[in-house]
C-alpha positions in Angstrom: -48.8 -19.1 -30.1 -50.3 -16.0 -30.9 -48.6 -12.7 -29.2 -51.3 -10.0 -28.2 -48.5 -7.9 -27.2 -44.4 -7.6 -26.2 -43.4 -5.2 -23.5 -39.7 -4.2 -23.4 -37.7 -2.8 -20.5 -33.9 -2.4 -20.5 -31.7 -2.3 -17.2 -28.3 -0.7 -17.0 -26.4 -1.0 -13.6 -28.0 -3.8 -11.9 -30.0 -2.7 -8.5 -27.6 0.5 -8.4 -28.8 1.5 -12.3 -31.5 2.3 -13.9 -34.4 0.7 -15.7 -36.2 2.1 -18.5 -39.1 0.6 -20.9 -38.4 1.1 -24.7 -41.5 3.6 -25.4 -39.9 6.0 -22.1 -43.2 5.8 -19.9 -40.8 3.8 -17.1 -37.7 5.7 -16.8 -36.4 4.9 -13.2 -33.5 4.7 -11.1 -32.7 1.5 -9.1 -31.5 1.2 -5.5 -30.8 -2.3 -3.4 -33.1 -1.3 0.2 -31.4 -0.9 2.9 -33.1 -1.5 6.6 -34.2 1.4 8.6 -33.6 4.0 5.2 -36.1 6.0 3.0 -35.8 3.9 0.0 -34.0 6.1 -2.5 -35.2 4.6 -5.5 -36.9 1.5 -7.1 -35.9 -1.8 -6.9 -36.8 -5.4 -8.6 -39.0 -6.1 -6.0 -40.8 -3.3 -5.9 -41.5 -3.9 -9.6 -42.5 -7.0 -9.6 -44.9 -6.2 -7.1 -47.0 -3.6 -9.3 -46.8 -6.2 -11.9 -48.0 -8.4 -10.2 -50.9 -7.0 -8.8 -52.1 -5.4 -11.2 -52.4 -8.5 -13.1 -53.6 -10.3 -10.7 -56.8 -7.8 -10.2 -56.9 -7.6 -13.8 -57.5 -11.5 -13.5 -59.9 -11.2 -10.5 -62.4 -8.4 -12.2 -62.7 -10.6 -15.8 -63.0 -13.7 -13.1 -65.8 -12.4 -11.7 -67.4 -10.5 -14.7 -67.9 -13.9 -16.7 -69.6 -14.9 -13.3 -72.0 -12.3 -13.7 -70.9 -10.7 -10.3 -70.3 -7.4 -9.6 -67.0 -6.4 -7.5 -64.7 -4.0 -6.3 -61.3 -5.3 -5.6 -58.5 -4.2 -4.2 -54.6 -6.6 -4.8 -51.7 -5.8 -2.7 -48.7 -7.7 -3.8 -46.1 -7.6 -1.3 -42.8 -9.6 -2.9 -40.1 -10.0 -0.1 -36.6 -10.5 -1.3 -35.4 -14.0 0.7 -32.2 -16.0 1.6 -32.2 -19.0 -0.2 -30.5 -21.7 1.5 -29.7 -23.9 -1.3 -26.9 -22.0 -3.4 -26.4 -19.5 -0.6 -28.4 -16.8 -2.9 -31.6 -14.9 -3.2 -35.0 -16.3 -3.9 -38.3 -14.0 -4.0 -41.8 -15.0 -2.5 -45.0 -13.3 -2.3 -47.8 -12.9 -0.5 -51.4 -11.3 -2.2 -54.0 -9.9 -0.5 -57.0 -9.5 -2.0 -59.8 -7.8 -0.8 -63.2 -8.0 -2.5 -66.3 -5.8 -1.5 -69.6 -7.1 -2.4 -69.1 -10.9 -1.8 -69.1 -13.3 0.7 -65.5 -14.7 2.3 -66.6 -18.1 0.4 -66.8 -16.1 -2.8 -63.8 -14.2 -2.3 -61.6 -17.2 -1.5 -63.3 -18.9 -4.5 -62.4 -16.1 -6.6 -59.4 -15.1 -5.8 -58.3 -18.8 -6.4 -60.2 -18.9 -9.7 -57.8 -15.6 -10.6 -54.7 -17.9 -9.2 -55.6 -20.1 -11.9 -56.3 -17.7 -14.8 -53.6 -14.5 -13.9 -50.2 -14.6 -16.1 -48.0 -13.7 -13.6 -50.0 -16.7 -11.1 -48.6 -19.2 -14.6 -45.9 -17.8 -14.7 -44.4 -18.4 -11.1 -46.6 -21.5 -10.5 -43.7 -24.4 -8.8 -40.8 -21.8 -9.1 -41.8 -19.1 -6.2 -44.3 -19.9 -3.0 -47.1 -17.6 -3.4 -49.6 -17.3 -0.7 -53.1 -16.1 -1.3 -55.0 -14.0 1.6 -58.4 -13.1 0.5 -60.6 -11.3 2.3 -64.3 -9.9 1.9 -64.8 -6.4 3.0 
């Protein structure tokens, strides 16, 4: 397999710590959310979430640029921390909206699940996390 390129991050503390990627552009400090608080930092979640969509619109433009259409998109990720019932832990799912401006709904459903298929994060979670795709055209 050929690797195109290897980010590295290193966490210290767990979700009271910090969490810093080895060239220093993240350097952030971690805080569990707590109900009804300004969060005071980052947190997995959160994270995962800019990952995540940023991918996944990464996925969605060169989607629709090899079918010749022209887009504007917009990917919220929104990763919600949940109880999991079978070992009495945590679990994460995720919900993406996507939002595509110069398309039909048909094409934006189409293309957003065309960007399901091709996004590495999509692989990546595909059987281990539910991940539910809204997609809208605006």
């Amino acid at each position: 397999m050929t690797v195109y390129f290897t980010a590295s991050a290193t966490a210290k503390g767990g979700r009271e710590g910090r969490v810093k990627s080895s060239d220093g552009v993240l350097d952030l400090k971690l805080a569990m959310p707590k109900p009804d608080q300004q969060p005071a930092a980052t947190n997995p979640e959160q994270l995962f979430a800019a990952g995540y969509s940023a991918c996944f619109d990464g996925a969605l433009n060169f989607i629709a640029q090899k079918k010749g259409m022209n887009i504007d998109s917009t990917v919220t990720a929104n990763v919600s921390l949940l109880k999991d019932e079978k070992d009495n832990g945590y679990k994460i799912g995720v919900v993406l909206e996507v939002e595509i401006r110069g398309v039909t709904q048909e094409q934006a459903e189409e293309l957003a699940h065309a960007a399901h298929e091709f996004c590495p994060y999509s692989k990546a979670t595909r059987g281990n996390i539910d991940v539910e795709i809204v997609a809208k055209a605006v």
